[in-house]
N, C-alpha and C positions, 0 to 999 in steps of 0.2 A: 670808337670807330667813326670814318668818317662816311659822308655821304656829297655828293656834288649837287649842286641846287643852281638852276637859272636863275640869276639876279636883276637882270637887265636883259635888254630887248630893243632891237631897232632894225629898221631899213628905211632903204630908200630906192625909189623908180622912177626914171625918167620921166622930163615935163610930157615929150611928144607920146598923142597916143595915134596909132596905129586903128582906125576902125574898122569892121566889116564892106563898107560901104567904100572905101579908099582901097583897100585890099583889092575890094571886086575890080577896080581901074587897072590894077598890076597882074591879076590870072584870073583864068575863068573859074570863076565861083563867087557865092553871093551870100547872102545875112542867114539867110533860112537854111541853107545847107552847111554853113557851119553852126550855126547856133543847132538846128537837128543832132546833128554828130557830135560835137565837142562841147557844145556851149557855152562857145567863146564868144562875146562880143567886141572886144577890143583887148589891144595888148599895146605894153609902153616899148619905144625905142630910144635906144642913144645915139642922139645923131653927129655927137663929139669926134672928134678926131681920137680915139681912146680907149682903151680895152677894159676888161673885166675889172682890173684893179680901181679904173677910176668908183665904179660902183659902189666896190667894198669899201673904197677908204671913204665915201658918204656915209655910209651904213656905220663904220668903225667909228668912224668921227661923232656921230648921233648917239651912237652908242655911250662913247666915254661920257661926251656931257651932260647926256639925261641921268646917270648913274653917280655921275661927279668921281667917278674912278681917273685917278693921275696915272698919264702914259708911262711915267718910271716904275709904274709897278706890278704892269704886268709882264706875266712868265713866260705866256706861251701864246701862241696867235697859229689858227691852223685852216689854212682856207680850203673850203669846194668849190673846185670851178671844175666844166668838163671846156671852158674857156680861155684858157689860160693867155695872158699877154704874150708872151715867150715859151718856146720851147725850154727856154734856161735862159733868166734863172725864174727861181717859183714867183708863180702871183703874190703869196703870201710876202716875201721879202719884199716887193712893192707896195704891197699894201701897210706893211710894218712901219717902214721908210717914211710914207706919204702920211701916218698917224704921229708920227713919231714916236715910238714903242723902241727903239733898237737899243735903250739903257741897259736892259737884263732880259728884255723880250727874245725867246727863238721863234723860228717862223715856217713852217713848212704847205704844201699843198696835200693834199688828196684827190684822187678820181675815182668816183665812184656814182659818177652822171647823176641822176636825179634820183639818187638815194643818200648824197653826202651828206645831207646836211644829220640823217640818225646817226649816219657810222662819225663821222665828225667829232659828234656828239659825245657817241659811247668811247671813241678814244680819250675826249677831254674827260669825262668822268672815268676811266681807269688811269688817270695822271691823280686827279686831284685825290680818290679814293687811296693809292698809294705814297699818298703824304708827298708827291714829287715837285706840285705846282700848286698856290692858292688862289692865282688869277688866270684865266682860261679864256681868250674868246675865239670862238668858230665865227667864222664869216663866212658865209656862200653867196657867192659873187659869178653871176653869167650875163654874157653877153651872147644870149641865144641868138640872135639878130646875124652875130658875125660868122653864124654855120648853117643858116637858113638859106634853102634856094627860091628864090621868088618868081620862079618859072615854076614852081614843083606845086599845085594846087591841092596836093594830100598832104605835105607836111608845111608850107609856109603860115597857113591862116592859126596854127597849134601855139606857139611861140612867142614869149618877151623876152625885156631884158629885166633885173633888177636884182638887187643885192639886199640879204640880211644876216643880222648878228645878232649873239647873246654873249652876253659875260660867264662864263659858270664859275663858282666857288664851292668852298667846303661850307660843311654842316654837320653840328654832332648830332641835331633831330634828322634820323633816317629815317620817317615817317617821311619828309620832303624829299622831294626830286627826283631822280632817277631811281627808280626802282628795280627794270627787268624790261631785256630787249632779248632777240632773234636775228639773226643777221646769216645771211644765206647768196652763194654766188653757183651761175649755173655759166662757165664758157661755151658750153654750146649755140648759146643765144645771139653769137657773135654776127651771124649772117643777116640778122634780122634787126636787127637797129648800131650801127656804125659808120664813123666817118672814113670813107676807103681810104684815101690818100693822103699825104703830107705826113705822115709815120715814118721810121725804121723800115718796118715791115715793106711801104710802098712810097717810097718817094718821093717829091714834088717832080714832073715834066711835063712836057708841051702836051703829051697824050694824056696826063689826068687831070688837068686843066681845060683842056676840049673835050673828056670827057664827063666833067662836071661832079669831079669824084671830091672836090674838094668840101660839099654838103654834106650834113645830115641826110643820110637815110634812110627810111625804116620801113619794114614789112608791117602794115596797121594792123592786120588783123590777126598774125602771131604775136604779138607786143600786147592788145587788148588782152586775147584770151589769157595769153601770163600773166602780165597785171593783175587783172582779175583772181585769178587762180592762187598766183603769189601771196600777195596783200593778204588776201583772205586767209589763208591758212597761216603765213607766219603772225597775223593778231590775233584769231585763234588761240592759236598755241600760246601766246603772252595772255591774252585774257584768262583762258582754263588755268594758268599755271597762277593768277594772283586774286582768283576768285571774281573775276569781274564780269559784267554784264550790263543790259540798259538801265539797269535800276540802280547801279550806284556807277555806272561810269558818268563821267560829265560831258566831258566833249573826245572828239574824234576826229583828228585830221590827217587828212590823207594827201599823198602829192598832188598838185593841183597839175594835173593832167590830161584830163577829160571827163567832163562831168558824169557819162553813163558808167564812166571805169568807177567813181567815186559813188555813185548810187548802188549800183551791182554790186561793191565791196561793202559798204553799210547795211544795205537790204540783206545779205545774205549772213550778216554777225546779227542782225535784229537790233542794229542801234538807232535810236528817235531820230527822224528828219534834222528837229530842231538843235539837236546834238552835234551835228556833222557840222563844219565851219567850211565853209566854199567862198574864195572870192577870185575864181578863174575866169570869170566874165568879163573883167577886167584887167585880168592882170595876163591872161593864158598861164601859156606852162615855163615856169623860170625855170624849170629844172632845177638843183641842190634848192636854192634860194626858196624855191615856193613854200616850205612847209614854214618856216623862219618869218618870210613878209606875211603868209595869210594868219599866225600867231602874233605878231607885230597889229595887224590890221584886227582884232580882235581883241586883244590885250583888256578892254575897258572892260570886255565880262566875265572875264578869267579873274576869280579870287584864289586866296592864298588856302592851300585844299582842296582845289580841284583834282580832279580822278581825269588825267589826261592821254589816252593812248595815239600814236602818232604813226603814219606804215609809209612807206615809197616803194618805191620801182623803179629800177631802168635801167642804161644800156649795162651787159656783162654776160648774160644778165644779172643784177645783182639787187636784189630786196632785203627787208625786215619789218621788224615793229618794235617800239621803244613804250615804255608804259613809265610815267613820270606823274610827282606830287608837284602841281604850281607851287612857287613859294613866294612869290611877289606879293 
């Protein structure tokens, strides 16, 4: 029987940062009122001529060479963006192209905003589970920047850009890796964090253009209490169901999307401060990508055995929780 295991691990985020204090120059708001609220004190931008793909194929590229994986050998390459360069074709074929993967590599997108990077995740592990693929990498690749209104002083100061990856493979120790996720879509939630226009459903025109529909955005304080609400119950449900708790979980990471959403879901599973891995201060909220760069940004105290549970949220609504054995 086999088992999927992360091998490898990488990202990459823009040189330029974005800080509180610079922000304040672009809308009214300032250090202490975001850092109060979110706990953001800077986020990176791309200031390229370039979409989400350029991101991931940093992150893919880092990827291959830290790992010493050859691009002719991988199978499957499956990106999260809620970014995408083109309507058509996928980020993911861009990003395939731009690695050079297209020997035996297929290449598809997913959306599932900043929850991709679990569901990503658990689709690479029921490829590799079912003997279908031995080389795997998810990339989550946003260019939050390019759906941000910077008129808009309740959603722009939340926000970067930045891209990560992992390789996944097989394993006949199922004690590693993936062990047990949750995965949950509520469309109701649809009015309360969405981008109106430039869809099927509503067109690009001069009237949603003037009307500035072409942004993110979101109702804060239905999106918290979900968050909240969500996360919490679906790791929950994954912890009770694999006997875990603070006393033998290891670490704990959650979308990096607002620090009180991130203490409120900890605090209320009882997992140790020092347990919880945050580095949204700097990075904000990449959306897919965050959980991927803030396990990337941590990596040096992740051993091989770690007791690792992972949760997001976002637009669909759509959440879960992933409970995984480090094997690095």
């Amino acid at each position: 029987m086999l088992n999927a295991i992360i091998t490898g691990i990488a990202s990459y985020v823009p040189d330029y940062v974005l800080n509180n204090e610079e922000l304040s120059r672009m809308v009214d708001t300032n250090d202490e009122w975001i850092m109060t609220r979110v706990g953001i004190k800077e986020r990176r931008i791309l200031k390229k001529d370039a979409g989400s793909s350029y991101l991931g194929i940093q992150a893919v590229k880092k990827l291959l060479e830290e790992t010493g994986t050859n691009p002719d050998d991988v199978d499957l390459l499956i990106c999260a963006t809620s970014n995408p360069d083109y309507r058509f074709p996928s980020t993911a074929s861009v990003i395939a192209h731009g690695c050079g993967l297209e020997k035996k590599c297929y290449a598809y997108d997913i959306q599932a905003a900043c929850a991709g990077f679990i569901v990503a995740a658990q689709a690479a592990n029921a490829y590799i589970k079912a003997g279908l693929y031995k080389k795997v990498i998810v990339v989550c690749a946003e260019k939050m920047s390019s759906m941000v209104d910077y008129q808009d002083r309740a959603t722009c100061p939340l926000f970067g850009d930045g891209a990560g990856a992992v390789l996944i493979e097989p394993t006949e120790d199922t004690s590693l890796g993936f062990q047990d996720g949750v995965f949950h879509v509520d469309g109701s939630g649809l009015e309360n964090l969405v981008y109106k226009a430039g869809g099927s459903a509503k067109p690009a025109t001069l009237e949603t253009v003037a009307a500035r529909e072409h942004y993110l955005y979101q109702e804060g304080r239905a999106v918290y209490k979900n968050a909240v609400m969500d996360m919490f119950n679906s790791t929950k449900d994954v912890m009770e169901r694999n006997n875990l708790n603070n006393d033998n979980i290891d670490w704990f990471v959650a979308h990096q999307a607002n620090m009180r959403i991130i203490e409120a879901v900890g605090g209320r599973l009882g997992i140790a401060e020092e347990k919880v891995l945050v580095n949204i201060e700097h990075t904000g909220n990449t959306s897919a990508a965050s959980i991927p760069i803030c396990l990337d940004e941590f990596k040096g105290k992740l051993k091989k055995g770690d007791k690792i549970v992972l949760t997001a949220f976002g637009a669909g609504f759509t959440w879960g929780a992933s409970y995984l054995v480090w094997a690095i």
